[in-house]
TIRO-2110 file (N, C-alpha, C; in Angstrom, 1 decimal):
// TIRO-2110
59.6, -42.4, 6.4, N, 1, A
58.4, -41.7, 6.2, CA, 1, A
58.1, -40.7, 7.3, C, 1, A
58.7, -40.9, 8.8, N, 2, A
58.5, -40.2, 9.7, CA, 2, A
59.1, -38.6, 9.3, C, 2, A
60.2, -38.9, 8.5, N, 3, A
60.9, -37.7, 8.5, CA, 3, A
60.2, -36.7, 7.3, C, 3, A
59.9, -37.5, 6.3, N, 4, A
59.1, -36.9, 4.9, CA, 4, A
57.8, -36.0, 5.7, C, 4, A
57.5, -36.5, 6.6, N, 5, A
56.3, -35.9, 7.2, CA, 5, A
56.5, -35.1, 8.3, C, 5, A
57.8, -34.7, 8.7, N, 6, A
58.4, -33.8, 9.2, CA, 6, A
58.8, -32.4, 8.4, C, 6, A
59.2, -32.7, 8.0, N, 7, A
59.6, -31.8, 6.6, CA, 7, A
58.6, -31.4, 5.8, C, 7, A
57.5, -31.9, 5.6, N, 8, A
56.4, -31.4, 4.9, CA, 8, A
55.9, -30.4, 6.0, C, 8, A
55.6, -30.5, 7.1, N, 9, A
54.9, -30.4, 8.5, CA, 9, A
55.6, -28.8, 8.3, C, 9, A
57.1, -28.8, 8.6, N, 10, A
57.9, -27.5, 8.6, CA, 10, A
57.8, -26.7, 7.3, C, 10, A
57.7, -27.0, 6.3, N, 11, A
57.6, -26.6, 4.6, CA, 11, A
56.2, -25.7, 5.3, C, 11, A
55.2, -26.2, 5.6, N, 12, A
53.8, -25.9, 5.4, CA, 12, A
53.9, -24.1, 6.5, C, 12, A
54.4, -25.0, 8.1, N, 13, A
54.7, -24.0, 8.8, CA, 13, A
55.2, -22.9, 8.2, C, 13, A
56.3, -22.5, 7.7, N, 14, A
57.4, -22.0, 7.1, CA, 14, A
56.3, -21.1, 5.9, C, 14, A
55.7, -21.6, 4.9, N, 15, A
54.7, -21.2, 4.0, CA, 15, A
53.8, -20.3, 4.9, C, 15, A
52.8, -20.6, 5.7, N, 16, A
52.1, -20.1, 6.4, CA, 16, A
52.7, -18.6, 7.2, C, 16, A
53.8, -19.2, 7.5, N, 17, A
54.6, -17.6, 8.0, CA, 17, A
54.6, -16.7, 7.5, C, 17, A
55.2, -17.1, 5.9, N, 18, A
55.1, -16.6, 4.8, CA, 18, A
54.6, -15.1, 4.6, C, 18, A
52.9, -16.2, 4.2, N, 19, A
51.8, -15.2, 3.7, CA, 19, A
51.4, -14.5, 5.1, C, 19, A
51.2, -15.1, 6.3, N, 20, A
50.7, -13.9, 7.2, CA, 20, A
52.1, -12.6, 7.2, C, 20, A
53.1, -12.9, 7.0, N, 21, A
53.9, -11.4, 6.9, CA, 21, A
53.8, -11.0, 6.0, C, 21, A
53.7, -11.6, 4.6, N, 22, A
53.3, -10.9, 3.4, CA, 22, A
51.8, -10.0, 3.6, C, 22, A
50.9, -10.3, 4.4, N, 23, A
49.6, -9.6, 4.4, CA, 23, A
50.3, -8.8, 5.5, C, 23, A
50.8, -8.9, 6.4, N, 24, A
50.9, -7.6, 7.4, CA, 24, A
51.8, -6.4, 6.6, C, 24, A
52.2, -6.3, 5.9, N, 25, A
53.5, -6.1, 5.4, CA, 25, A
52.8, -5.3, 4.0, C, 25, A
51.4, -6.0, 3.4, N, 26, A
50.5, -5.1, 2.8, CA, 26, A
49.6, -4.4, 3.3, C, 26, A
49.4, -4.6, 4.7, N, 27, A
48.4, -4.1, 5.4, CA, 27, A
49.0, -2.8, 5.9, C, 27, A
50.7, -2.8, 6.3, N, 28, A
51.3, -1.9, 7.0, CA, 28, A
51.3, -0.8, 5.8, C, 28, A
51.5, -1.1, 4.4, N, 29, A
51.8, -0.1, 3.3, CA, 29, A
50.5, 0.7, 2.6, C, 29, A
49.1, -0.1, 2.8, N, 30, A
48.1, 0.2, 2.6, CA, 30, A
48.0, 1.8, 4.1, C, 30, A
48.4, 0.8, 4.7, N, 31, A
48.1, 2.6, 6.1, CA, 31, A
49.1, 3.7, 6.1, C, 31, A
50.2, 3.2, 5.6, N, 32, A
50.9, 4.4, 5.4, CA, 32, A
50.6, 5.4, 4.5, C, 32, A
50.4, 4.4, 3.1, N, 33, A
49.7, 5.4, 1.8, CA, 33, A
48.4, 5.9, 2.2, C, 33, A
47.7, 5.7, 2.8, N, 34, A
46.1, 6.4, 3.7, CA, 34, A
46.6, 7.2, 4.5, C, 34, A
47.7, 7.5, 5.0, N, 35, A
47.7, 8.5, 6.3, CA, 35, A
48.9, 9.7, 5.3, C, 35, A
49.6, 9.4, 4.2, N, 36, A
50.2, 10.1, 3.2, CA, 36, A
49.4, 11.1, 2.6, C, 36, A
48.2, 10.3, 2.1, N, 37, A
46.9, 11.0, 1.5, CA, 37, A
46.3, 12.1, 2.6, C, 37, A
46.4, 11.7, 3.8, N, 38, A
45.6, 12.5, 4.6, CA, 38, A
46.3, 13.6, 4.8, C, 38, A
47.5, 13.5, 5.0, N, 39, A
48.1, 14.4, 5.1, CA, 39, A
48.6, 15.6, 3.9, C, 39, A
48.7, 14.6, 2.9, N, 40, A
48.8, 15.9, 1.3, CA, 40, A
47.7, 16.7, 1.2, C, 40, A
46.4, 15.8, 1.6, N, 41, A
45.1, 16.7, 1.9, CA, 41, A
45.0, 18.0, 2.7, C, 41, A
45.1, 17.7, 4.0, N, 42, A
45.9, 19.0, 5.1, CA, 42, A
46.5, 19.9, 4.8, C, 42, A
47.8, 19.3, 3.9, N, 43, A
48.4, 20.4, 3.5, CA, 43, A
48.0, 21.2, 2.5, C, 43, A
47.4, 20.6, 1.8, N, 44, A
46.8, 21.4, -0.1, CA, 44, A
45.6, 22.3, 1.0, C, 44, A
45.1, 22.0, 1.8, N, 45, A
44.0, 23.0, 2.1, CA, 45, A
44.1, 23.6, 3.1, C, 45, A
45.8, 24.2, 3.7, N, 46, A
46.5, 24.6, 4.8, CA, 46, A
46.8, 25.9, 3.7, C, 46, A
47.2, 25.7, 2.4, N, 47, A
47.6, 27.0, 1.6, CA, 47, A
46.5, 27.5, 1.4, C, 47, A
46.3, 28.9, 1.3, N, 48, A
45.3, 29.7, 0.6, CA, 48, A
44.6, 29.4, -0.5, C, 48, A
46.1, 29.5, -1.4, N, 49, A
45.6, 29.5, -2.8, CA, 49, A
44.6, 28.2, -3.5, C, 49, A
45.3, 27.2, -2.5, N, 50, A
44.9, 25.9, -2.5, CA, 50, A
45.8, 25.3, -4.0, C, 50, A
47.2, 26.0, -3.8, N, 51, A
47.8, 25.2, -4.6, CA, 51, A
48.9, 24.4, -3.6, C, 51, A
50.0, 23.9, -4.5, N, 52, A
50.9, 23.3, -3.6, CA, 52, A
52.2, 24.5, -3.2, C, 52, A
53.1, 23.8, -2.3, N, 53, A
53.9, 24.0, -1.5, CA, 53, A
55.0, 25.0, -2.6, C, 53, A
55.6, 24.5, -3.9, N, 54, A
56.1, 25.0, -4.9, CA, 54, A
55.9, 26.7, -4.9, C, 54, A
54.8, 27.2, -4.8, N, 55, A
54.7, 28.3, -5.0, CA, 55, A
54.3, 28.5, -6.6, C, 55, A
54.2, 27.7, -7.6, N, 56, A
54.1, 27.8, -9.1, CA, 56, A
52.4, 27.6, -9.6, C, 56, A
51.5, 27.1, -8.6, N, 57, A
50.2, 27.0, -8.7, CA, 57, A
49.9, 25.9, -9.1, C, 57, A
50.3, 24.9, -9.0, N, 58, A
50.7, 23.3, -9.0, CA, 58, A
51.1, 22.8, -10.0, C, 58, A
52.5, 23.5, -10.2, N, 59, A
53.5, 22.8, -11.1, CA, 59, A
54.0, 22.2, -10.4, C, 59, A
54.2, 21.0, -10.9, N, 60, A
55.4, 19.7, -10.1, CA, 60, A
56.5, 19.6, -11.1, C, 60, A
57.5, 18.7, -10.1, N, 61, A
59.1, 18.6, -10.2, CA, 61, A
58.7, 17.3, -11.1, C, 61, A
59.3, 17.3, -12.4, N, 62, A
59.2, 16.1, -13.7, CA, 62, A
60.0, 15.1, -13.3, C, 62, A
60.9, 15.2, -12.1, N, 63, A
62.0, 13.9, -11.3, CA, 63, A
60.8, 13.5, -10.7, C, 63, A
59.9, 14.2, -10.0, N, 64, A
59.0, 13.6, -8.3, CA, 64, A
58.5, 12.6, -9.4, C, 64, A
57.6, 12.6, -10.8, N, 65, A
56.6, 11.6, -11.3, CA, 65, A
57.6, 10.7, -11.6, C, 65, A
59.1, 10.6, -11.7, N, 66, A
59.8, 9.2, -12.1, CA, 66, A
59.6, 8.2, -10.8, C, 66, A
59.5, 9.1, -9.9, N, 67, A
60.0, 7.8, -8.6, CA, 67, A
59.1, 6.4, -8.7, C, 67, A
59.4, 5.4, -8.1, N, 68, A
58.7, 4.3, -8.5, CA, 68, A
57.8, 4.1, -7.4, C, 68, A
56.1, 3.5, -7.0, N, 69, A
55.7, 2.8, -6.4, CA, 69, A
55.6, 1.7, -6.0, C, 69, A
55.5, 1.4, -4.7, N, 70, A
54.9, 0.0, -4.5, CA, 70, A
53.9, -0.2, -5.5, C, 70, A
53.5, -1.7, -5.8, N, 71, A
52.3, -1.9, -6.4, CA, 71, A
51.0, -1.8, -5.3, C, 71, A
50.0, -1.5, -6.0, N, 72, A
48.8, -1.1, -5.7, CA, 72, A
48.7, 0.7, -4.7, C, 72, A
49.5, 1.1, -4.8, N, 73, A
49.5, 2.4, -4.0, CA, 73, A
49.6, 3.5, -5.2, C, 73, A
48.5, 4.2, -5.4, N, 74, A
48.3, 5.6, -6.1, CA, 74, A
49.7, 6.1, -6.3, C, 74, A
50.2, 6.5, -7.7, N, 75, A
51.5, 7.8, -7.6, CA, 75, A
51.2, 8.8, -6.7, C, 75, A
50.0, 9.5, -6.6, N, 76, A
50.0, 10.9, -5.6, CA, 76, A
50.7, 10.8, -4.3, C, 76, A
50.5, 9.2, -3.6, N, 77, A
50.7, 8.8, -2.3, CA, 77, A
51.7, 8.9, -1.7, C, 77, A
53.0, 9.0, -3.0, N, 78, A
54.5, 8.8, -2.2, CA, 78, A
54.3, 10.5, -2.6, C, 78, A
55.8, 10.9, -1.7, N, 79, A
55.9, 12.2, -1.5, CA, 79, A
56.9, 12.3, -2.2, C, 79, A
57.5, 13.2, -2.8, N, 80, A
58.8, 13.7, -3.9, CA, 80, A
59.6, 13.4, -2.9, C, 80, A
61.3, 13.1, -3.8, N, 81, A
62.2, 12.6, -2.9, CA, 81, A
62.1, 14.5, -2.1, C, 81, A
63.4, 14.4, -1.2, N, 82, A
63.6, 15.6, -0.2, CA, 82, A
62.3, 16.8, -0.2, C, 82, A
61.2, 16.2, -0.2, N, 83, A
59.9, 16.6, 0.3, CA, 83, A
60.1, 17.1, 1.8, C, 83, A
60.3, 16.2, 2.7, N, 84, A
61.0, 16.3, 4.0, CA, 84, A
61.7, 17.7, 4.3, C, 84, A
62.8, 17.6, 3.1, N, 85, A
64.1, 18.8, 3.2, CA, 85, A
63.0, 20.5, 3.1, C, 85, A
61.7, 20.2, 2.0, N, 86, A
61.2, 21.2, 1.8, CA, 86, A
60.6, 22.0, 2.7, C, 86, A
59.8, 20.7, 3.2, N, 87, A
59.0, 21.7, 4.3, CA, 87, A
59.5, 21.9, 5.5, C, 87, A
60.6, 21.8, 5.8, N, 88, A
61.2, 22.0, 6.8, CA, 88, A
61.9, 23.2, 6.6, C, 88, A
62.4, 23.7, 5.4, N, 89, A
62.9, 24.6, 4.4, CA, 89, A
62.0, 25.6, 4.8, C, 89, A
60.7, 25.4, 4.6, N, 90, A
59.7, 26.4, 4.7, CA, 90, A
59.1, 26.7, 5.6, C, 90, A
58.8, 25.8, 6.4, N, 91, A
58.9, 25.9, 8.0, CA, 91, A
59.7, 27.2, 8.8, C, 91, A
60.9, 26.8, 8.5, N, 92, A
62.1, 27.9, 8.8, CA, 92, A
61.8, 29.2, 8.1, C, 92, A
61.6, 29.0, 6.8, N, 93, A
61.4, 30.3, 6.4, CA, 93, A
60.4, 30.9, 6.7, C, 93, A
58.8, 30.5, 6.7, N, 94, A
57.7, 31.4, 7.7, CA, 94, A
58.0, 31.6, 9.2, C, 94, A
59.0, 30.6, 10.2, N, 95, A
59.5, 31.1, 11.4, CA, 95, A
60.0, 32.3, 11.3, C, 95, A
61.4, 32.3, 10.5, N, 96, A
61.9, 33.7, 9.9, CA, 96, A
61.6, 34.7, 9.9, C, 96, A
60.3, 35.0, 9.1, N, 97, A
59.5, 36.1, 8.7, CA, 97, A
58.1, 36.4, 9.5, C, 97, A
57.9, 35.6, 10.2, N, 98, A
57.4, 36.3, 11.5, CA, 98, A
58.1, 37.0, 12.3, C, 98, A
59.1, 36.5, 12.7, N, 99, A
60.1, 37.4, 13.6, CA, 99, A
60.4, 38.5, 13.3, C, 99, A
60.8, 38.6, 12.1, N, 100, A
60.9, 39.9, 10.9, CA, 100, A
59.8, 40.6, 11.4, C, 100, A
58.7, 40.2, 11.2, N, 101, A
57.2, 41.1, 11.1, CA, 101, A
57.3, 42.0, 12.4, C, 101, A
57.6, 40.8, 13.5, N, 102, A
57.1, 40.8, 15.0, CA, 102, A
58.3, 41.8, 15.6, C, 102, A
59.6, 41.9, 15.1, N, 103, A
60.8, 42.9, 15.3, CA, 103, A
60.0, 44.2, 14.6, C, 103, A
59.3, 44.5, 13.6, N, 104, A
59.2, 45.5, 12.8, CA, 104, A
58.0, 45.8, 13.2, C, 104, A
57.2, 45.6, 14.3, N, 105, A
55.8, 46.1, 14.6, CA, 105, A
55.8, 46.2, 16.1, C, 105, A
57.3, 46.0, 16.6, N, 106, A
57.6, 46.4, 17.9, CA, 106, A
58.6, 47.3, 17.8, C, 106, A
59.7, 47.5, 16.7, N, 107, A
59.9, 48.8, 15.9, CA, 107, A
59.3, 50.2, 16.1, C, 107, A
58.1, 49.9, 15.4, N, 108, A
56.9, 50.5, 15.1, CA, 108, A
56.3, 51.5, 16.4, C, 108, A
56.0, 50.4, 17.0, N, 109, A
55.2, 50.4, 18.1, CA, 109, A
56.4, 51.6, 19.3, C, 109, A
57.5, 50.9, 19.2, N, 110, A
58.3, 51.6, 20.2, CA, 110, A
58.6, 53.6, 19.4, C, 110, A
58.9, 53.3, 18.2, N, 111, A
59.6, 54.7, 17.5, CA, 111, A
57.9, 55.4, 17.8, C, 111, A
56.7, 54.7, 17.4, N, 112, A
55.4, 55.7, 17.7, CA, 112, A
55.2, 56.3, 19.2, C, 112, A
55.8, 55.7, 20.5, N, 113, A
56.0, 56.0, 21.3, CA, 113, A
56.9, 57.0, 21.9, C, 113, A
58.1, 56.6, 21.6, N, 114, A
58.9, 58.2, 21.2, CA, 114, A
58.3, 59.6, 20.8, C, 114, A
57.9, 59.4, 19.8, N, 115, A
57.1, 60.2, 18.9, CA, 115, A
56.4, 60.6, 19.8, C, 115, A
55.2, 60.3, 20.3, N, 116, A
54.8, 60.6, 21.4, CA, 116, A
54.9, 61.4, 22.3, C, 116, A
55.8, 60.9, 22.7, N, 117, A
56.9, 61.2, 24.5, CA, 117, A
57.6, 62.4, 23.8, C, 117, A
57.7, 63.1, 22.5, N, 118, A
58.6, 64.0, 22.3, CA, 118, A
57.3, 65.3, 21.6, C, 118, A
56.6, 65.0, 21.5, N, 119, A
55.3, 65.8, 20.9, CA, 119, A
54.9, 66.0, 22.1, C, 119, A
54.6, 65.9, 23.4, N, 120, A
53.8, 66.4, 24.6, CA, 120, A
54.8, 66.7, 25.2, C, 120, A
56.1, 67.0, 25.0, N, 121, A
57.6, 67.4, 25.4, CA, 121, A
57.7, 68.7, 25.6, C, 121, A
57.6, 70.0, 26.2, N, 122, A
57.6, 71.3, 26.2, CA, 122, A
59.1, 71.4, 25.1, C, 122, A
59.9, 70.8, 26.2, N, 123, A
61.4, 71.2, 25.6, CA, 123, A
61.7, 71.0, 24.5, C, 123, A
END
């Protein structure tokens, strides 16, 4: 008998483990999908147009709606696979094209100065 009540004793333990990692484990997925949201937010209202990242005025990728969810977390919440790859893609590319800008309006800036220096030039 001592042992049957040993073994129940550990069964129970063991169950109890369980469910507290099963709730941390929903609790951990519940904040990630809240801080996903927060962030798709940021971004949708970081663009002008107030469309998405695509550039098509919120046309989405017909693969991103296959991907699967956890249960109970919204489809909006997960991010398209290589979402990651994108903005980082685009990242680079508006680094890019600042530089561009920033080379071509010190271009500018230097050839207007010439210009300058050769118009008040007698010779």
């Amino acid at each position: 008998m001592d042992v049957f009540l040993e073994v129940l004793k550990w069964v129970a333990i063991v169950f109890v483990a369980g469910v507290i990692g099963q709730l941390g484990k929903s609790l951990t997925l519940r904040i990630l999908a809240l801080r996903r949201e927060r962030r798709a937010r940021e971004a949708a209202a970081a663009w002008p147009s107030g469309g998405d990242a695509t550039g098509a005025g919120g046309a989405t990728n017909d693969a991103s709606a296959a991907v699967a969810t956890p249960p109970g977390d919204p489809p909006a919440a997960m991010p398209p696979p290589g979402a990651d790859r994108d903005a980082e893609a685009a990242k680079e590319r508006r680094k890019l094209e600042k530089k561009a800008r920033k080379a071509e309006l010190k271009r500018a800036k230097k050839d207007a100065a010439a210009d300058a220096g050769r118009d008040g030039d007698p010779s």
